[in-house]
N, CA, C and O of each residue as an XYZ file, in Angstrom:
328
protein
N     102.777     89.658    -43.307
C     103.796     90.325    -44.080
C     104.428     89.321    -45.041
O     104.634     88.147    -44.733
N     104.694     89.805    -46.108
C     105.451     88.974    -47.285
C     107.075     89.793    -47.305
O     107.228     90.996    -47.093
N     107.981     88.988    -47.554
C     108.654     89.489    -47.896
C     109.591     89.238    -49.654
O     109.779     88.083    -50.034
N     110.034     90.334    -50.455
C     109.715     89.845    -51.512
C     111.521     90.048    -51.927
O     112.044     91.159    -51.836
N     112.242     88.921    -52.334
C     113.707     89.173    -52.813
C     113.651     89.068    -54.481
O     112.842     88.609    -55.288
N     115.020     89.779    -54.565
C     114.964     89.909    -55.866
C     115.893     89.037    -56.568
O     116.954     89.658    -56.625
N     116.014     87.932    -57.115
C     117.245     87.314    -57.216
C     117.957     87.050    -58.750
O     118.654     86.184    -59.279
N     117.343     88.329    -59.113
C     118.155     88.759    -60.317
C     119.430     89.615    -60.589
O     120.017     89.857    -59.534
N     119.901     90.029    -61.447
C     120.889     91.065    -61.496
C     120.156     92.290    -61.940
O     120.602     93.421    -61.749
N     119.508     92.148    -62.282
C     118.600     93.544    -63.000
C     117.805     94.369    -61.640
O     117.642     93.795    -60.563
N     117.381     95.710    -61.882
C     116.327     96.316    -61.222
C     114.936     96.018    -61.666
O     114.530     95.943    -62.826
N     114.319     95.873    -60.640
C     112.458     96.042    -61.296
C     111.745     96.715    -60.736
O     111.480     96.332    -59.597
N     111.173     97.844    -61.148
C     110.044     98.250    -60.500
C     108.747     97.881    -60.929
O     108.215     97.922    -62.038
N     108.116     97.298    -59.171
C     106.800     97.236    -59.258
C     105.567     97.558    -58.716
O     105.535     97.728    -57.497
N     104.553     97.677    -59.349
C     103.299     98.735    -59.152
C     102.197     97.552    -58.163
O     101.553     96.634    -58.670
N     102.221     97.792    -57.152
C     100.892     97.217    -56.219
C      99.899     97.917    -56.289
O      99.889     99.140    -56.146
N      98.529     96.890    -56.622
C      97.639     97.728    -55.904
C      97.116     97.233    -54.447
O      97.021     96.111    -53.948
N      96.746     98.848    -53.863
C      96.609     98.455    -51.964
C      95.145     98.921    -52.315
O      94.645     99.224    -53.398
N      94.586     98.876    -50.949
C      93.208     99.574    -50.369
C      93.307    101.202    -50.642
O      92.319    101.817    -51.044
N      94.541    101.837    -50.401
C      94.548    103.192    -50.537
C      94.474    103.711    -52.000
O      93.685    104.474    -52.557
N      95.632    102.996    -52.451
C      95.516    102.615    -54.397
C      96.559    102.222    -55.219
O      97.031    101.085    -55.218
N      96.908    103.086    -55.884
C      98.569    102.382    -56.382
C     100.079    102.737    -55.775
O     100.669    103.817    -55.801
N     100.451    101.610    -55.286
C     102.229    102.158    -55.195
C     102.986    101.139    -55.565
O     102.746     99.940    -55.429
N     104.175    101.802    -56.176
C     105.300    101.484    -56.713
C     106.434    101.322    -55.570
O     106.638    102.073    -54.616
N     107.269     99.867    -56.008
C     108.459     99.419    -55.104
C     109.777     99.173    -55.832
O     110.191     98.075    -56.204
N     110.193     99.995    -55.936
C     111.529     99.080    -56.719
C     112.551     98.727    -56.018
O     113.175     99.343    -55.153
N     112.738     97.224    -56.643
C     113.488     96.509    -56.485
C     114.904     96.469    -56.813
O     115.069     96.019    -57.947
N     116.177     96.836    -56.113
C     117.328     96.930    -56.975
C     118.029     95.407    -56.986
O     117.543     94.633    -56.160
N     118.883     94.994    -57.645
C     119.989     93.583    -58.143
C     119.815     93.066    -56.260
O     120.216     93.615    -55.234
N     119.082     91.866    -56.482
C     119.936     91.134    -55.031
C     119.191     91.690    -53.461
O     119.509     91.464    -52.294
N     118.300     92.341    -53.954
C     117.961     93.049    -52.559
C     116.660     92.766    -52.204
O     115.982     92.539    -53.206
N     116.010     92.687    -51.112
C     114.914     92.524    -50.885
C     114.053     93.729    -49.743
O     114.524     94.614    -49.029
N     112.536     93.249    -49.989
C     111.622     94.233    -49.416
C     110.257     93.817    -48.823
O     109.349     93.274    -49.453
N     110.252     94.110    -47.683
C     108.924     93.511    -46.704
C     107.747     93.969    -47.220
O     107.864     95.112    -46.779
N     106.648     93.993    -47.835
C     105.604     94.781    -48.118
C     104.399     93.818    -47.279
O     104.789     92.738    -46.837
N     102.898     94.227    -47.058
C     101.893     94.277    -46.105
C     101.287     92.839    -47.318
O     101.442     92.794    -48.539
N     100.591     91.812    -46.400
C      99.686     90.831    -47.381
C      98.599     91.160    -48.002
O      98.390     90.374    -48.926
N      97.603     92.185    -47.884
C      96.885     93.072    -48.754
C      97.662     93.773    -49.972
O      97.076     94.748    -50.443
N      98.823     93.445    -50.522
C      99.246     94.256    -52.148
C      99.203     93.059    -52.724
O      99.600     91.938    -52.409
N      98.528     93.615    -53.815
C      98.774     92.461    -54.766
C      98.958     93.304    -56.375
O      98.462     94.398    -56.643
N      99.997     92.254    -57.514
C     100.117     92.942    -58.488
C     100.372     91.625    -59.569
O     100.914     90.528    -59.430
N      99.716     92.295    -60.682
C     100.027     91.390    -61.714
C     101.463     90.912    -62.038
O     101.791     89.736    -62.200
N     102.272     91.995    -62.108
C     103.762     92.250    -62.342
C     104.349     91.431    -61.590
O     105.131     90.703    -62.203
N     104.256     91.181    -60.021
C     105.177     90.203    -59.408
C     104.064     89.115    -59.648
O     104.942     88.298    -59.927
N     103.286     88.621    -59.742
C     102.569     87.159    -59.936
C     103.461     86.659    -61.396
O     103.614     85.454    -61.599
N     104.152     87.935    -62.599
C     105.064     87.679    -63.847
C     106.378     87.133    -63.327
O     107.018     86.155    -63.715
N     106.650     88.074    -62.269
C     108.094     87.881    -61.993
C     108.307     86.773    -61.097
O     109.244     85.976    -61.067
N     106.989     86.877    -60.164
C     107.412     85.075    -59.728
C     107.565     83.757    -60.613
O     108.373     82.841    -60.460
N     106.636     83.899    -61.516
C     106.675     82.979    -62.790
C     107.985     82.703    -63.418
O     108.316     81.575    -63.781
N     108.933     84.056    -63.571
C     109.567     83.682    -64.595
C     110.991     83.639    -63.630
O     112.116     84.065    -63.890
N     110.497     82.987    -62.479
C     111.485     82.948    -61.472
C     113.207     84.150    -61.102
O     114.384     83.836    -60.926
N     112.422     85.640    -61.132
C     112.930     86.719    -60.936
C     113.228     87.050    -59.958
O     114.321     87.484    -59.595
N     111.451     86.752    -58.868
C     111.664     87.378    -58.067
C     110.924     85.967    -56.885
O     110.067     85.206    -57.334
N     111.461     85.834    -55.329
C     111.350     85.421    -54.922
C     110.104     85.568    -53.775
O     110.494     86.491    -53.060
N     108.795     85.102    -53.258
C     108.603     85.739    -51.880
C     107.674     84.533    -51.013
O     106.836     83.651    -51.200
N     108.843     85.492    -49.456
C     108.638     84.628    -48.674
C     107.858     84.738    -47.540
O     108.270     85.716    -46.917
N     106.537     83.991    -46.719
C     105.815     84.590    -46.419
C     106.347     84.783    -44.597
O     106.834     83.851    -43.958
N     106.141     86.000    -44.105
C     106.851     86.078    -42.816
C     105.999     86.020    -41.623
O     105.137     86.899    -41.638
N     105.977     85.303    -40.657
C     104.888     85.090    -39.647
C     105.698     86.189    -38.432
O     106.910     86.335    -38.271
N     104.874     86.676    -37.892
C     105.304     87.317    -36.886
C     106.398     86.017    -35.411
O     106.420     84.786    -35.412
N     107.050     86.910    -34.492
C     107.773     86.198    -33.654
C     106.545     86.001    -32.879
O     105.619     86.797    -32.726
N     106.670     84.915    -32.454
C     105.842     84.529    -31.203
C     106.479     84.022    -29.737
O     107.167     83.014    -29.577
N     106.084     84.951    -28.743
C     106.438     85.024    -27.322
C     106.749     83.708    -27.020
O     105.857     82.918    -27.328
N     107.956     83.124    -26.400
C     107.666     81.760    -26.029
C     106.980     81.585    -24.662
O     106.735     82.525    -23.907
N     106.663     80.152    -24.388
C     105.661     80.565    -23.084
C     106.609     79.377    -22.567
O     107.133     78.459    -23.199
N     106.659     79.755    -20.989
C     106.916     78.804    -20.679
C     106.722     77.487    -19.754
O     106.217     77.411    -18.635
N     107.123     76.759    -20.340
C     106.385     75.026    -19.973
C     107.261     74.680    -18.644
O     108.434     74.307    -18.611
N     106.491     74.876    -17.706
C     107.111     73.767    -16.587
C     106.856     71.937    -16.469
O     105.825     71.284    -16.308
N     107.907     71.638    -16.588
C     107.830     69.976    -16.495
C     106.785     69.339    -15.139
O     106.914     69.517    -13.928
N     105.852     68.633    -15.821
C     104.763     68.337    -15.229
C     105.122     67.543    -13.724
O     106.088     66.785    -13.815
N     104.579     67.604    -12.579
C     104.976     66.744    -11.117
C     104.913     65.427    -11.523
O     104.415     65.110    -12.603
N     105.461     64.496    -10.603
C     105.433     63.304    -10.583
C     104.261     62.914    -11.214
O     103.225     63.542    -10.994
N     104.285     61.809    -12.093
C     102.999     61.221    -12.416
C     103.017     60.038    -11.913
O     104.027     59.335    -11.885
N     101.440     59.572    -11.285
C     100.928     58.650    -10.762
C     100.706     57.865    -11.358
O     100.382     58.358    -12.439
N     100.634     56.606    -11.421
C      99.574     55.846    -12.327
C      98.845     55.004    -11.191
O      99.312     54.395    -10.229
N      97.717     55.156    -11.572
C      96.754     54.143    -11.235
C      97.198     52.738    -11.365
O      97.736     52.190    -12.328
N      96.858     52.245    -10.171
C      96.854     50.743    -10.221
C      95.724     50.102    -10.336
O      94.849     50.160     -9.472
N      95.615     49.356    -11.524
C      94.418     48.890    -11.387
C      93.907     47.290    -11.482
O      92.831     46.716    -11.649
N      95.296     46.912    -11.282
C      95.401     45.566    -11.175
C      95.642     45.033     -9.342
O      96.347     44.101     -8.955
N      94.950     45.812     -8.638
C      94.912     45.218     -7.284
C      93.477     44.893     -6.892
O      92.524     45.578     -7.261
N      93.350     43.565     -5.949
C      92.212     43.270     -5.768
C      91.767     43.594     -4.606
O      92.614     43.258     -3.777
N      90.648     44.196     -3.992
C      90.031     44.442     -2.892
C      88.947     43.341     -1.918
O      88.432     43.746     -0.876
């Protein structure tokens, strides 16, 4: 997921194309919008350029797992003689 802010004062609407085909997002002053990493559009590749519009890429949460602190550790001795 991308998420895309707008950090202008103006509105923009813009036209993605997806797998299904074209859709339109508009953007109002200051606000932002999650869209899928398969859209892509000429229009925001402009508006990122002309530093309009911002986007940021969003990784999903990931479960934490959790780490138990490992038992005593041993070390080998290996400086004893037999």
């Amino acid at each position: 997921m991308r998420l895309i802010q707008n950090t202008s004062l103006q509105s923009h609407s813009v036209y993605f194309d997806t797998p299904t085909g074209q859709v339109s997002i508009f953007l109002r002053a200051k606000s932002s919008v999650s869209i899928p990493d398969n859209y892509s559009s000429k229009i925001l590749n402009n508006l990122i350029a002309r530093r309009i519009v911002r986007v940021i890429k969003v990784t999903p949460d990931i479960a934490p797992v959790n780490v138990t602190p490992p038992s005593t550790f041993h070390k080998k001795d290996t400086n004893t003689k037999k």
